[in-house]
Structures are given as C-alpha cells and as structure tokens.
CHARMM-style PDB file with segment names, atoms N, HN, CA, C and O in Angstrom:
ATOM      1  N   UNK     1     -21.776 -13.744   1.610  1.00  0.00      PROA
ATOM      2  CA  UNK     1     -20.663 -12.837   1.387  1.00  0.00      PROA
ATOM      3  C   UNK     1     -21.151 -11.403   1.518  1.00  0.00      PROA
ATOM      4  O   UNK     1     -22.325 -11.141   1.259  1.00  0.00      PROA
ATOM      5  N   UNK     2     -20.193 -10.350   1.955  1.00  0.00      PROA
ATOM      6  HN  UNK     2     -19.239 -10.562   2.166  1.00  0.00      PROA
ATOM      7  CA  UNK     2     -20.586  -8.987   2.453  1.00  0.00      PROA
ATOM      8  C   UNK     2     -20.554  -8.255   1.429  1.00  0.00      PROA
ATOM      9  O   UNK     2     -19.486  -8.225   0.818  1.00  0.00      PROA
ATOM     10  N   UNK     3     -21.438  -7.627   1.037  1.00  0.00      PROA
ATOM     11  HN  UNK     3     -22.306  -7.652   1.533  1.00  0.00      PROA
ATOM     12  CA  UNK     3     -21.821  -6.197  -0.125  1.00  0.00      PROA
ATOM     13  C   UNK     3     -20.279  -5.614   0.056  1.00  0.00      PROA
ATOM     14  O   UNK     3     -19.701  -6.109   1.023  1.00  0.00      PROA
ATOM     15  N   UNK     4     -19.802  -5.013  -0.418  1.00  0.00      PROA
ATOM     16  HN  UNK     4     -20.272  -4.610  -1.204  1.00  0.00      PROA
ATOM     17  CA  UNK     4     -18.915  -4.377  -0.760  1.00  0.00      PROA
ATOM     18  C   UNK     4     -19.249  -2.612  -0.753  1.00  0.00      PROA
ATOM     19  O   UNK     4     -20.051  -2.116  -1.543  1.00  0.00      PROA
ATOM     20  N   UNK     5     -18.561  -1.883   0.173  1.00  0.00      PROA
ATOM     21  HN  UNK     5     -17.909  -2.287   0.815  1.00  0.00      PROA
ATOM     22  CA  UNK     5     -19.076  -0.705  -0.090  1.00  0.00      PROA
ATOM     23  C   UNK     5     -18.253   0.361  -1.193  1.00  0.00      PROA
ATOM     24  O   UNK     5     -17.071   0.535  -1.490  1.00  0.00      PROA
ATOM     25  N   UNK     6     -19.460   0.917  -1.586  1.00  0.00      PROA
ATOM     26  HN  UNK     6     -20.420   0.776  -1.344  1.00  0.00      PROA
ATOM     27  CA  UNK     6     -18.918   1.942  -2.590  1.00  0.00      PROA
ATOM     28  C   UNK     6     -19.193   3.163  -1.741  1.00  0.00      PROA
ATOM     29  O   UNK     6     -20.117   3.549  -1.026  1.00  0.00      PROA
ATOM     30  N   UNK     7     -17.654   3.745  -2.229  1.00  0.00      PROA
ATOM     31  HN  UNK     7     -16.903   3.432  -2.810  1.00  0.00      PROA
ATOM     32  CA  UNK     7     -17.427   5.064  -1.860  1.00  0.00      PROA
ATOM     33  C   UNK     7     -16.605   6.556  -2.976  1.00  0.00      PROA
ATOM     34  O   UNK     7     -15.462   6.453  -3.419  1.00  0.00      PROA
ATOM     35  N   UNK     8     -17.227   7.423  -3.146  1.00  0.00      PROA
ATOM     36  HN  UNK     8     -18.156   7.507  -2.786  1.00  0.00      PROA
ATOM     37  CA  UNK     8     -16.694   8.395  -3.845  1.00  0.00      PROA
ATOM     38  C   UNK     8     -15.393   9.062  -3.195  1.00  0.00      PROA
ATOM     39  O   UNK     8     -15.295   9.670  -2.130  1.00  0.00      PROA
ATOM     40  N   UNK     9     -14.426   8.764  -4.155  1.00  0.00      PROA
ATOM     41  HN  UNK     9     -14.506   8.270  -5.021  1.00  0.00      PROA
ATOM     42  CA  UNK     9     -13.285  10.011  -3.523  1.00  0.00      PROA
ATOM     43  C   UNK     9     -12.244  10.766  -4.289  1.00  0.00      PROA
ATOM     44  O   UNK     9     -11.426  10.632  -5.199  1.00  0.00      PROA
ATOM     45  N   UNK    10     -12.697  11.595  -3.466  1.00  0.00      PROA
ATOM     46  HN  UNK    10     -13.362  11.704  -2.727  1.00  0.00      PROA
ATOM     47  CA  UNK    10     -11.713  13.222  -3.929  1.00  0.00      PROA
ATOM     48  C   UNK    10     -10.456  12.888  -3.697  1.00  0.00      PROA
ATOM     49  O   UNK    10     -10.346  12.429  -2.560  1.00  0.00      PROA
ATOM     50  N   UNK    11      -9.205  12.928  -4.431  1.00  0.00      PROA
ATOM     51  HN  UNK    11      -9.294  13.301  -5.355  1.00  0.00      PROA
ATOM     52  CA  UNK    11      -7.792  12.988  -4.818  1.00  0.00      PROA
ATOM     53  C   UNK    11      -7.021  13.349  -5.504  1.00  0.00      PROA
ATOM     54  O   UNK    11      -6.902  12.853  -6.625  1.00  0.00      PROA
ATOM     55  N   UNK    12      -6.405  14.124  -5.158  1.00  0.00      PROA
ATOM     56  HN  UNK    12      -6.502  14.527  -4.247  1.00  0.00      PROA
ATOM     57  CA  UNK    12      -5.360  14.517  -5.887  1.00  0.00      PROA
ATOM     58  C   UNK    12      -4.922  14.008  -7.126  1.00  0.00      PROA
ATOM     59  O   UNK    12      -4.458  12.868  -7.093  1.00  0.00      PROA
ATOM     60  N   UNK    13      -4.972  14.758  -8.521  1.00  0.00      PROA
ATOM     61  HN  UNK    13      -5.349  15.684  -8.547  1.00  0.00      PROA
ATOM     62  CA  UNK    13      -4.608  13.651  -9.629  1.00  0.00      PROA
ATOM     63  C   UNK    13      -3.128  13.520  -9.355  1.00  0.00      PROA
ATOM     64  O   UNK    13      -2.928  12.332  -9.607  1.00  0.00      PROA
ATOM     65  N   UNK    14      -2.109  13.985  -9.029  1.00  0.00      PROA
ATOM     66  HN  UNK    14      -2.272  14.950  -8.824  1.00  0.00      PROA
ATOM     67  CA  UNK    14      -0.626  13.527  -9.123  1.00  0.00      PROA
ATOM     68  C   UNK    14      -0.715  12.162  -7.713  1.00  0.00      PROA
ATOM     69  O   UNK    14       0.020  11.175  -7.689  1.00  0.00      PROA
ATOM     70  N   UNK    15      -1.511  12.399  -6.948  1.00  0.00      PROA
ATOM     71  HN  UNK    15      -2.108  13.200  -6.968  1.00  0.00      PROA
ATOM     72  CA  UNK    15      -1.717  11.158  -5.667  1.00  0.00      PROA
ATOM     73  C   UNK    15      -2.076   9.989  -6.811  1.00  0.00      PROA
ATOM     74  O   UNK    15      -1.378   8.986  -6.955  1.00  0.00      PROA
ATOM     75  N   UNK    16      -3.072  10.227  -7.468  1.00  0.00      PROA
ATOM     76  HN  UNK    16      -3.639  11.042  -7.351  1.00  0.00      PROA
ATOM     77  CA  UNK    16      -4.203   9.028  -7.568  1.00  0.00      PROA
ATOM     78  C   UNK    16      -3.001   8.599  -9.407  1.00  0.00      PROA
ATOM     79  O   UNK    16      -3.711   7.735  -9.922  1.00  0.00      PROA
ATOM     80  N   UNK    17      -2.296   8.710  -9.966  1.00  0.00      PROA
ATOM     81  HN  UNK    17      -1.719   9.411  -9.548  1.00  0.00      PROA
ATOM     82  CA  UNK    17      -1.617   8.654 -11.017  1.00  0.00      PROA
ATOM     83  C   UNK    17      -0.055   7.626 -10.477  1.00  0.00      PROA
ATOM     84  O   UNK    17       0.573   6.829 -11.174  1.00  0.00      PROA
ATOM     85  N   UNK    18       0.265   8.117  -8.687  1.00  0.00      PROA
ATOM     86  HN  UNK    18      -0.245   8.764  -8.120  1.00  0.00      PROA
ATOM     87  CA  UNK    18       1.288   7.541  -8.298  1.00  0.00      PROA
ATOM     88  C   UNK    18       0.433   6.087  -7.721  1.00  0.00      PROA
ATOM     89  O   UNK    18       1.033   5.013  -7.700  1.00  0.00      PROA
ATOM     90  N   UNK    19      -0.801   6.180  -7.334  1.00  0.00      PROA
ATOM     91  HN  UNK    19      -1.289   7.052  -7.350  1.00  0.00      PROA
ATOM     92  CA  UNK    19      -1.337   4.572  -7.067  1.00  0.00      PROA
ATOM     93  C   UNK    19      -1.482   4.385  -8.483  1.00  0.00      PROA
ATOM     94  O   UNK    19      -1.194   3.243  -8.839  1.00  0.00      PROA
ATOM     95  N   UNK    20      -1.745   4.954  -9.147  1.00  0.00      PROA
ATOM     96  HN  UNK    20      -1.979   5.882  -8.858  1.00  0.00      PROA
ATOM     97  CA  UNK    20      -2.144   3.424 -10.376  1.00  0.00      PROA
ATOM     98  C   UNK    20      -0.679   2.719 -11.234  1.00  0.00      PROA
ATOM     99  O   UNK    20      -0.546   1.627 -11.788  1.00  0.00      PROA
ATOM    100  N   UNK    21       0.142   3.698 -11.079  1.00  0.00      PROA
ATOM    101  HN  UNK    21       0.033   4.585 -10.629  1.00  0.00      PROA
ATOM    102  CA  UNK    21       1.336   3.099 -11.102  1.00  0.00      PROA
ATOM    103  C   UNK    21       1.921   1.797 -10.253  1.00  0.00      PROA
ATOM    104  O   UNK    21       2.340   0.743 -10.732  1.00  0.00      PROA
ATOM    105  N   UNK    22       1.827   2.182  -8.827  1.00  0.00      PROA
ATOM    106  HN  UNK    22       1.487   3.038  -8.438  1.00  0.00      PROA
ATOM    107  CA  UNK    22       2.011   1.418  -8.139  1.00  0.00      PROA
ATOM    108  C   UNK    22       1.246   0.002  -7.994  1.00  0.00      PROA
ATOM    109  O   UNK    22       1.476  -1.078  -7.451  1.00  0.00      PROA
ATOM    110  N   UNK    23       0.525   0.405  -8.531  1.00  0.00      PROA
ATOM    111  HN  UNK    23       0.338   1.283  -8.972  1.00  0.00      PROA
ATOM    112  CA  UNK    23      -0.543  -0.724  -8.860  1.00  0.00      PROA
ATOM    113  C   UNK    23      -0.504  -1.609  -9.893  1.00  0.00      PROA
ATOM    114  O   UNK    23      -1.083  -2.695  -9.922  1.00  0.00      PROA
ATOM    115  N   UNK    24       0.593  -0.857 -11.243  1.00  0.00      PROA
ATOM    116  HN  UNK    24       1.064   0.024 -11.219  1.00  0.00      PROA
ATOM    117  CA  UNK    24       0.356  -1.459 -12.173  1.00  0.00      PROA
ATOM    118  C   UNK    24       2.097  -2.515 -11.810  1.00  0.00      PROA
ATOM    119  O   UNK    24       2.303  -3.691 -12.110  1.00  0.00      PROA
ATOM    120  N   UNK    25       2.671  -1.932 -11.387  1.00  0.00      PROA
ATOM    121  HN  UNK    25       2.503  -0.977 -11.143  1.00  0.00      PROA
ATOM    122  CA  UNK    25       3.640  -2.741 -10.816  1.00  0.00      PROA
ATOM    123  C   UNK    25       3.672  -3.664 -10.057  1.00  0.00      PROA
ATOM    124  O   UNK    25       4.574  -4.497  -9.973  1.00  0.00      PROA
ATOM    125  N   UNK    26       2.439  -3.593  -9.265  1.00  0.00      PROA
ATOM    126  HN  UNK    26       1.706  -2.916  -9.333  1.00  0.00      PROA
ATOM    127  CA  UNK    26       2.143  -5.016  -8.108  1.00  0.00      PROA
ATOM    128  C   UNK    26       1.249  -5.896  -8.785  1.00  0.00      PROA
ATOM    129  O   UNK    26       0.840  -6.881  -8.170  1.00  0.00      PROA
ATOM    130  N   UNK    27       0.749  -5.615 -10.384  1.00  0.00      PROA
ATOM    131  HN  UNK    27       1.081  -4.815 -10.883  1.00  0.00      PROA
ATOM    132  CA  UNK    27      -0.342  -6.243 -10.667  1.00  0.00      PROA
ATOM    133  C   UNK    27      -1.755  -6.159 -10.365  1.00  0.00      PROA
ATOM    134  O   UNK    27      -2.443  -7.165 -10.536  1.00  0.00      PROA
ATOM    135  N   UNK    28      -2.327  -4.984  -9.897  1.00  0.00      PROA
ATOM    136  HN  UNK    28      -1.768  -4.166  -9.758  1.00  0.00      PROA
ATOM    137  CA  UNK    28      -3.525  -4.500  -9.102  1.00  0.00      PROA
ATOM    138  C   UNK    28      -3.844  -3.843  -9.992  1.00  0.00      PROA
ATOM    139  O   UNK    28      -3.206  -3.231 -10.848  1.00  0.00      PROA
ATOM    140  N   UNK    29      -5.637  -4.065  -9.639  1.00  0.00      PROA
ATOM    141  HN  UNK    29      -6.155  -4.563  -8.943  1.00  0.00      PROA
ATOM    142  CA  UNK    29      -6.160  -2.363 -10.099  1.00  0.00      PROA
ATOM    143  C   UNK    29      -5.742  -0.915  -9.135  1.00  0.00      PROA
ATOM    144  O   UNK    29      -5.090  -0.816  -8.095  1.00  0.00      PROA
ATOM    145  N   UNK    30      -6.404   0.079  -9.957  1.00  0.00      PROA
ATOM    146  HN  UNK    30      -6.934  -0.001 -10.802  1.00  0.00      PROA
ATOM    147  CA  UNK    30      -6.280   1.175  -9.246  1.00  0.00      PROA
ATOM    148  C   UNK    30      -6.745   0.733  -7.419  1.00  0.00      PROA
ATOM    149  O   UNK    30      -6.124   0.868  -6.365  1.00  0.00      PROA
ATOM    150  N   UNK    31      -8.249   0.121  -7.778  1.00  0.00      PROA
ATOM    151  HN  UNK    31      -8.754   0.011  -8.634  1.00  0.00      PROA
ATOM    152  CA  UNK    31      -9.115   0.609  -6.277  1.00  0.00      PROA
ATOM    153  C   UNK    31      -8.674  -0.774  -5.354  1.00  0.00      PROA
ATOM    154  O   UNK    31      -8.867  -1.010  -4.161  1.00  0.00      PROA
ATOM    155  N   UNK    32      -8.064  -1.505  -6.321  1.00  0.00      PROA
ATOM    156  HN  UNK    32      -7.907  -1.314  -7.289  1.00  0.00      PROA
ATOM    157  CA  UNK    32      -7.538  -3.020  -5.220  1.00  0.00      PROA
ATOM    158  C   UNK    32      -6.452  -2.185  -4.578  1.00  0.00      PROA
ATOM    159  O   UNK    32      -6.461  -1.875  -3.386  1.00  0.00      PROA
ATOM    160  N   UNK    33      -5.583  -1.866  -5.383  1.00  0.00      PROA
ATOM    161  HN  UNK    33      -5.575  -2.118  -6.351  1.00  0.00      PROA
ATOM    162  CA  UNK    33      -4.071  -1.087  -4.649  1.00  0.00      PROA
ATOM    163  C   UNK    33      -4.535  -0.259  -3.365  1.00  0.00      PROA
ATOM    164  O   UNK    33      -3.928  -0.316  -2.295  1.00  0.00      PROA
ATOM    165  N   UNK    34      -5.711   0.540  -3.589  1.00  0.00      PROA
ATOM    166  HN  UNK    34      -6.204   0.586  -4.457  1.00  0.00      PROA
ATOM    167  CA  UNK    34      -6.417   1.613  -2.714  1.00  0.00      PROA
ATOM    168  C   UNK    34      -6.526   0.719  -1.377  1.00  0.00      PROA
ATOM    169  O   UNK    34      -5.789   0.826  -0.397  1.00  0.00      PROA
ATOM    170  N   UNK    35      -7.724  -0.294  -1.554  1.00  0.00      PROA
ATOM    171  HN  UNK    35      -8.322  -0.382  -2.350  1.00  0.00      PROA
ATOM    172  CA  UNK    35      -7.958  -0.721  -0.302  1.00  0.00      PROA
ATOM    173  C   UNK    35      -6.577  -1.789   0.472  1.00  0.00      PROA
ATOM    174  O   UNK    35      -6.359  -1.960   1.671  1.00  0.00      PROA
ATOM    175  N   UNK    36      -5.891  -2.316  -0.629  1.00  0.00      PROA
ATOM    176  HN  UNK    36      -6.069  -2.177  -1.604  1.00  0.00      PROA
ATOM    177  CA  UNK    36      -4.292  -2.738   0.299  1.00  0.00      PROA
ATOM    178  C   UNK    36      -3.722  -1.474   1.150  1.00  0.00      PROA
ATOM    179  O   UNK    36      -3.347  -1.526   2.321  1.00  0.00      PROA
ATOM    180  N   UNK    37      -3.732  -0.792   0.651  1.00  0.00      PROA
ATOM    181  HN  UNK    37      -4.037  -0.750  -0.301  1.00  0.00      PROA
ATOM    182  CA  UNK    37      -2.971   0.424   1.371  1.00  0.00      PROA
ATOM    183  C   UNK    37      -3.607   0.752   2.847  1.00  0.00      PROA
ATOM    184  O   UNK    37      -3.259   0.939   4.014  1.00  0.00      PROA
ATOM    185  N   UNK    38      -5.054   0.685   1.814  1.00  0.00      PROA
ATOM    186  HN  UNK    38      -5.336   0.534   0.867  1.00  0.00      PROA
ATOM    187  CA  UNK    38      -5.752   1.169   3.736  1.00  0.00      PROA
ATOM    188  C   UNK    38      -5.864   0.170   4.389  1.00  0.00      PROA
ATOM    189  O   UNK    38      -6.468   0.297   5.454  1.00  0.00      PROA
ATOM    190  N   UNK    39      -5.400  -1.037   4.063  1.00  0.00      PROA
ATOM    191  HN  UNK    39      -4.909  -1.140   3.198  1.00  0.00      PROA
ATOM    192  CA  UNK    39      -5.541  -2.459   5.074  1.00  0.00      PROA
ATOM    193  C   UNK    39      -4.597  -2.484   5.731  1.00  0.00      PROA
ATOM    194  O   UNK    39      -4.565  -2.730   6.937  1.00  0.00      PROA
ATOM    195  N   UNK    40      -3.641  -2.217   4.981  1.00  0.00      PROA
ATOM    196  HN  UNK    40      -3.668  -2.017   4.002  1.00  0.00      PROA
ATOM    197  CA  UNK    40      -1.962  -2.486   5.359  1.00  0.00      PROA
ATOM    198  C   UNK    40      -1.773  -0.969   6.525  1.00  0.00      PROA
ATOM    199  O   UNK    40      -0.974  -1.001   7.461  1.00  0.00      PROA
ATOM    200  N   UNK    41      -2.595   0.175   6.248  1.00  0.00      PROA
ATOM    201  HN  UNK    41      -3.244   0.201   5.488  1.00  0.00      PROA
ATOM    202  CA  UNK    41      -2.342   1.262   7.029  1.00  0.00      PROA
ATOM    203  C   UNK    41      -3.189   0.614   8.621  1.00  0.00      PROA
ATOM    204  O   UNK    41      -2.635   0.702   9.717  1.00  0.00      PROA
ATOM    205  N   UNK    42      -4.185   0.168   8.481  1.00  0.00      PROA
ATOM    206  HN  UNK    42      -4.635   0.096   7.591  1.00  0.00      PROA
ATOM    207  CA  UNK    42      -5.122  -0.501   9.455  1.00  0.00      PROA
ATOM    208  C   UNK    42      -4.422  -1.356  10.649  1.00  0.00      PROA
ATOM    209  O   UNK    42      -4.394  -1.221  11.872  1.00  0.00      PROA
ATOM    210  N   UNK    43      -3.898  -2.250   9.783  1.00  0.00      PROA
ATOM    211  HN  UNK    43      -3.921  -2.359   8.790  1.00  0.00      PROA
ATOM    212  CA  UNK    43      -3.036  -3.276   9.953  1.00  0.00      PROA
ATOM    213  C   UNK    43      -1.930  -2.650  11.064  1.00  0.00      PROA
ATOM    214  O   UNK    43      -1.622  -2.873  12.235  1.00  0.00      PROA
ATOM    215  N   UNK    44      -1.563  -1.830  10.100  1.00  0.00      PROA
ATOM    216  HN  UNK    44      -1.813  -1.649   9.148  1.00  0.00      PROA
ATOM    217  CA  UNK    44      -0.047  -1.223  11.238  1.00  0.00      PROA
ATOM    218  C   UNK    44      -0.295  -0.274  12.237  1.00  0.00      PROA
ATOM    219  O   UNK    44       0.673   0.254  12.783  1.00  0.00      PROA
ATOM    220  N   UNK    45      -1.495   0.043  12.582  1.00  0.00      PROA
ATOM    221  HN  UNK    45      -2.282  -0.387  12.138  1.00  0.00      PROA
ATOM    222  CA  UNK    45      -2.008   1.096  13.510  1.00  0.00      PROA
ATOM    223  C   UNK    45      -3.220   0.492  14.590  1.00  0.00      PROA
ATOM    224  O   UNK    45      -4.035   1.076  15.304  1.00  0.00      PROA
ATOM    225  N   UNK    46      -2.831  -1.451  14.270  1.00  0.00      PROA
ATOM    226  HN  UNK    46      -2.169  -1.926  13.690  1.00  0.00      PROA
ATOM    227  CA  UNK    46      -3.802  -2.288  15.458  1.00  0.00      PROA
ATOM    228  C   UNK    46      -4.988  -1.946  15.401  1.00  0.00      PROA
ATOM    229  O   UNK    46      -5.629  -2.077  16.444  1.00  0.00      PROA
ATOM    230  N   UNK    47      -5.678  -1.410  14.220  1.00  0.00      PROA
ATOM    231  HN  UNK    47      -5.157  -1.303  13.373  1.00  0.00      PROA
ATOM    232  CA  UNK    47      -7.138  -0.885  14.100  1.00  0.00      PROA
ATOM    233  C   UNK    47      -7.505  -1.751  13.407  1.00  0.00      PROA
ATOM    234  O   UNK    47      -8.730  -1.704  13.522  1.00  0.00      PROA
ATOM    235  N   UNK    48      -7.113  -3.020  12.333  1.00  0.00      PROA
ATOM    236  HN  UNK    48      -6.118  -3.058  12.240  1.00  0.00      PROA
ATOM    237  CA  UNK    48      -7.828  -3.566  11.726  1.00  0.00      PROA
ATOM    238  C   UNK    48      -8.526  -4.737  12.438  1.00  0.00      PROA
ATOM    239  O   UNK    48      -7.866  -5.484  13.159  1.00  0.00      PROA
ATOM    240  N   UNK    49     -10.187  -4.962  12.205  1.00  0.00      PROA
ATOM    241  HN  UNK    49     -10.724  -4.355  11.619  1.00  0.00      PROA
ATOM    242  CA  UNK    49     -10.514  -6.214  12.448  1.00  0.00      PROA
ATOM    243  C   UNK    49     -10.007  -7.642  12.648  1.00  0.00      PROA
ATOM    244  O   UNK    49      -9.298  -8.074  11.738  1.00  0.00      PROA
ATOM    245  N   UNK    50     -10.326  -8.692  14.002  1.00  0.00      PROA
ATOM    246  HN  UNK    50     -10.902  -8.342  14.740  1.00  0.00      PROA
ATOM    247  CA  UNK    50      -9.565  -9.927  13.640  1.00  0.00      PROA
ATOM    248  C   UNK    50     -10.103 -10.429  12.598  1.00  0.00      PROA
ATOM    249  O   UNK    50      -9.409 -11.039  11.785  1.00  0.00      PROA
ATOM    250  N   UNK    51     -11.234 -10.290  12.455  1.00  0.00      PROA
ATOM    251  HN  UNK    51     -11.798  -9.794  13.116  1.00  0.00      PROA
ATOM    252  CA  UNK    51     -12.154 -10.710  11.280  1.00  0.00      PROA
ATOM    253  C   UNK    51     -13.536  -9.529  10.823  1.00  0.00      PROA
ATOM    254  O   UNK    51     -14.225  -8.806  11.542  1.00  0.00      PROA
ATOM    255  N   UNK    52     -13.532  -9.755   9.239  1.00  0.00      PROA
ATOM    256  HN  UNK    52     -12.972 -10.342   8.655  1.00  0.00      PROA
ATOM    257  CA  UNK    52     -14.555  -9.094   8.907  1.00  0.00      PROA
ATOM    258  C   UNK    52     -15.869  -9.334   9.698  1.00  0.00      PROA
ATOM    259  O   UNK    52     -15.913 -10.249  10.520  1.00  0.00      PROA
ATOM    260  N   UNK    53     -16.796  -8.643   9.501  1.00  0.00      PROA
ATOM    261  HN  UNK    53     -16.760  -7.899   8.834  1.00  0.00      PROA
ATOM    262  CA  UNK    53     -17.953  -8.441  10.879  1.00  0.00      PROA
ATOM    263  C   UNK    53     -18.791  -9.635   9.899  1.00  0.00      PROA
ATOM    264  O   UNK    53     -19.018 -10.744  10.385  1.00  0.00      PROA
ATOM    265  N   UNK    54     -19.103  -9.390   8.876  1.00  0.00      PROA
ATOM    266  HN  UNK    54     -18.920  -8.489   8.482  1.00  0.00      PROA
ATOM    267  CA  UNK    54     -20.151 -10.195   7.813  1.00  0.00      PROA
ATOM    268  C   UNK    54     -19.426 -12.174   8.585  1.00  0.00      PROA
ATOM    269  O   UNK    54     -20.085 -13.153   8.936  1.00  0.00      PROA
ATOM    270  N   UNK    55     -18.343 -12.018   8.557  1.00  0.00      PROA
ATOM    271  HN  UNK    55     -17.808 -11.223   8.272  1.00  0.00      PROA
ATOM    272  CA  UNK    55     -17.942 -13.559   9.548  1.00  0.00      PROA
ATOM    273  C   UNK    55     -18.375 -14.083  10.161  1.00  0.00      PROA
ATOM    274  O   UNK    55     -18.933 -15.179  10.223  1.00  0.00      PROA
ATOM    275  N   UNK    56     -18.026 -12.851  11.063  1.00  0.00      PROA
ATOM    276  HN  UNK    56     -17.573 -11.961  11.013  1.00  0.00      PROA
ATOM    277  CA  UNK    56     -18.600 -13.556  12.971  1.00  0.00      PROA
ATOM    278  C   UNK    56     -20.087 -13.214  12.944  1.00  0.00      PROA
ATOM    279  O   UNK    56     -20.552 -13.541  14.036  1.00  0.00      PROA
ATOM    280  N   UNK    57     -20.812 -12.811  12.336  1.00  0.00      PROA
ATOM    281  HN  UNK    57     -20.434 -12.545  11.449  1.00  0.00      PROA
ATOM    282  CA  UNK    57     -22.345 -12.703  12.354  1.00  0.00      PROA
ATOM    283  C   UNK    57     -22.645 -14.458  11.336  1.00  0.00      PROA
ATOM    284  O   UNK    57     -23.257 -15.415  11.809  1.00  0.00      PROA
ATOM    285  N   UNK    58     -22.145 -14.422  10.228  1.00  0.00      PROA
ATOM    286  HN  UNK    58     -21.647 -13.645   9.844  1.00  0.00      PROA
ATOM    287  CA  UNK    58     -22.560 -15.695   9.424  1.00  0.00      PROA
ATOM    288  C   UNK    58     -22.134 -17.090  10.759  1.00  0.00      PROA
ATOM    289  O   UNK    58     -22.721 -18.158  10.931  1.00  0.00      PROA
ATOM    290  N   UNK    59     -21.457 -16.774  11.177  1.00  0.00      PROA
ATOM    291  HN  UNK    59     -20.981 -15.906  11.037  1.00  0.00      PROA
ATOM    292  CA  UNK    59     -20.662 -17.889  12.437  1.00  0.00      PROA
ATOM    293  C   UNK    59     -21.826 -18.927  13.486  1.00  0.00      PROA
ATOM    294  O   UNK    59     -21.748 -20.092  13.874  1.00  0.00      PROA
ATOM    295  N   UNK    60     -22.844 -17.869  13.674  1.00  0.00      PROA
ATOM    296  HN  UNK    60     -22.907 -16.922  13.359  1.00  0.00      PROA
ATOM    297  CA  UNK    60     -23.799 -18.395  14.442  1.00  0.00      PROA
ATOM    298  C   UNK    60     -24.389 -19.639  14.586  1.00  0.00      PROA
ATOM    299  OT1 UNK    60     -25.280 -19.807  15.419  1.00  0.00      PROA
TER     300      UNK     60
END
C-alpha cells in the first residue's frame, strides 16, 4: 500500500470552517472532505489517474 503524502496548507479560515462543515454533514473529516474535493475536481477535468501509480507498479 502507498505512503500517503503529507502536505502543509495555507487557507483561508472562513474557506477551511466551510469544509469542515461540509464535512461534518457528509460524515468526513476535515482532510478526507479535502482530498474528495480534489478527486472529484480531478475527476471532472479528465486529469485523474485510471489507477493509482503504487497499482500498476505492484501489478508486475
């Protein structure tokens, strides 16, 4: 299974107060809600992976 990266980020507290809301409404944490968003943004802009890379390398 693939390390998980950690990343620091700068946000807006009225931004980062409307995800944890939103989050607490979907049942998420703050940083799960975070990375749905950027999957789902990924997703809709044909940039996301067919598969995670850690996959098709374990695949061999």
């Amino acid at each position: 299974m693939a390390k998980r990266k950690q990343y620091p980020l700068r946000i807006d507290p009225a931004i980062w107060e409307a995800i944890e809301r939103w989050a607490a409404d979907d049942m998420r944490s703050a940083n799960g809600q975070v990375e749905w968003i950027l999957r789902d943004a990924l997703k809709r802009a044909g940039r996301l992976p067919s598969r995670p890379k850690a996959q098709e390398e374990g695949s061999e």
